[in-house]
N, C-alpha and C positions, 0 to 999 in steps of 0.2 A: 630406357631408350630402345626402340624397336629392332637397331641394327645391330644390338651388344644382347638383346634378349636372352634369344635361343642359345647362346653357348652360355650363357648363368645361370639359364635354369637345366644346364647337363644338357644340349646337344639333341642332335638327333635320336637318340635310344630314349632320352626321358619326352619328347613327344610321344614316340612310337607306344612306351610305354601308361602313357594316359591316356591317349587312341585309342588302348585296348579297356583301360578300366573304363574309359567313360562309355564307351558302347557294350560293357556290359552291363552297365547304371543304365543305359537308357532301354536294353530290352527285358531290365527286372521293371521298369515300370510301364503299367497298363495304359497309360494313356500317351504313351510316347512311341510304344510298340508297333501301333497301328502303322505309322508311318514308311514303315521299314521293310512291310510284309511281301516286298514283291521286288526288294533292292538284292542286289549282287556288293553283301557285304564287304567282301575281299577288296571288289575296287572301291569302295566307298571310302573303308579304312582305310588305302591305301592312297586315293585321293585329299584325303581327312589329313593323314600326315603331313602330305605337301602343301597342303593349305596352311597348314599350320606352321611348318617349318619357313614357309616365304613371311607369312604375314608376325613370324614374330623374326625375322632379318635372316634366314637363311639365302643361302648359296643356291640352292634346288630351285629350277621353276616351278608354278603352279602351271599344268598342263589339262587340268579338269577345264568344264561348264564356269561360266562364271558363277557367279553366285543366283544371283536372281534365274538364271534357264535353271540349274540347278535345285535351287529350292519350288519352282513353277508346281510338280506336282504338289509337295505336300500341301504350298498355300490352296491348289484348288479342292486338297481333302479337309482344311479347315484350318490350317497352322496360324498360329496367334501369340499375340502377346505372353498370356501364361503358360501355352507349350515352349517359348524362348526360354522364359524363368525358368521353365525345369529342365531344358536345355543347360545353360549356366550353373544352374544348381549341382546338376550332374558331373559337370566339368569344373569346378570347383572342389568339388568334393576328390574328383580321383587327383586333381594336380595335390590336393594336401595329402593322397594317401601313395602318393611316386616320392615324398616329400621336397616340393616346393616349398620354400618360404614362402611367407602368406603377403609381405610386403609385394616379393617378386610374381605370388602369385595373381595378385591383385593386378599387376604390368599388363600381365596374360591377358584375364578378364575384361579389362578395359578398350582393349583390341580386338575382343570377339563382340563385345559388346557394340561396339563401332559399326558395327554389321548388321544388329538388328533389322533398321530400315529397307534393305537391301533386299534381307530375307525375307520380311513379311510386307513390305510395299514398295515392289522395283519402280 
């Protein structure tokens, strides 16, 4: 349940800390890279958390772009379907290695994935 999430899967520190493994999953890969090359990671991450932290039942507002202004440049550099998947796959992977449970991490996943549409056709 979305409002019990984030304190089951450890809080503020285990976002923060998959925040950081998953951007750095996504600038070891070469096709995800491109997207990034001109962002101010700091606020991105730091935006990223609070994204995350509201949308799995935190206390924190999300005070970023919404989603769709937000994601506007990279759809217009080609963002897709299978750049999503290795989006998730990226983030999948770092919530197993903060160790989430895979049942709870699957919670996660379901809620980002919720999002898709948004990202790739506001």
């Amino acid at each position: 349940m979305p409002d019990e999430l984030l304190e089951i899967i450890g809080g503020e520190e285990t976002v923060r800390d998959a925040t950081e493994l998953f951007y750095k999953k996504v600038f070891a890969d070469e096709t995800l890279r491109p997207f990034f090359q001109t962002t101010d990671m700091d606020q991105l991450r730091a935006r990223q958390r609070m994204f995350l932290s509201m949308l799995l039942g935190g206390a924190t507002p999300y005070t970023g772009k919404d989603i769709a202004s937000a994601h506007a440049g990279a759809r217009g550099l080609g963002l897709n379907d299978g750049h999503f998947d290795r989006f998730m796959r990226h983030f999948r992977d770092a919530l197993k290695e903060v160790g989430i449970e895979k049942r709870k991490a699957k919670q996660v996943l379901r809620l980002l994935e919720s999002k898709r549409g948004v990202v790739l056709n506001p």
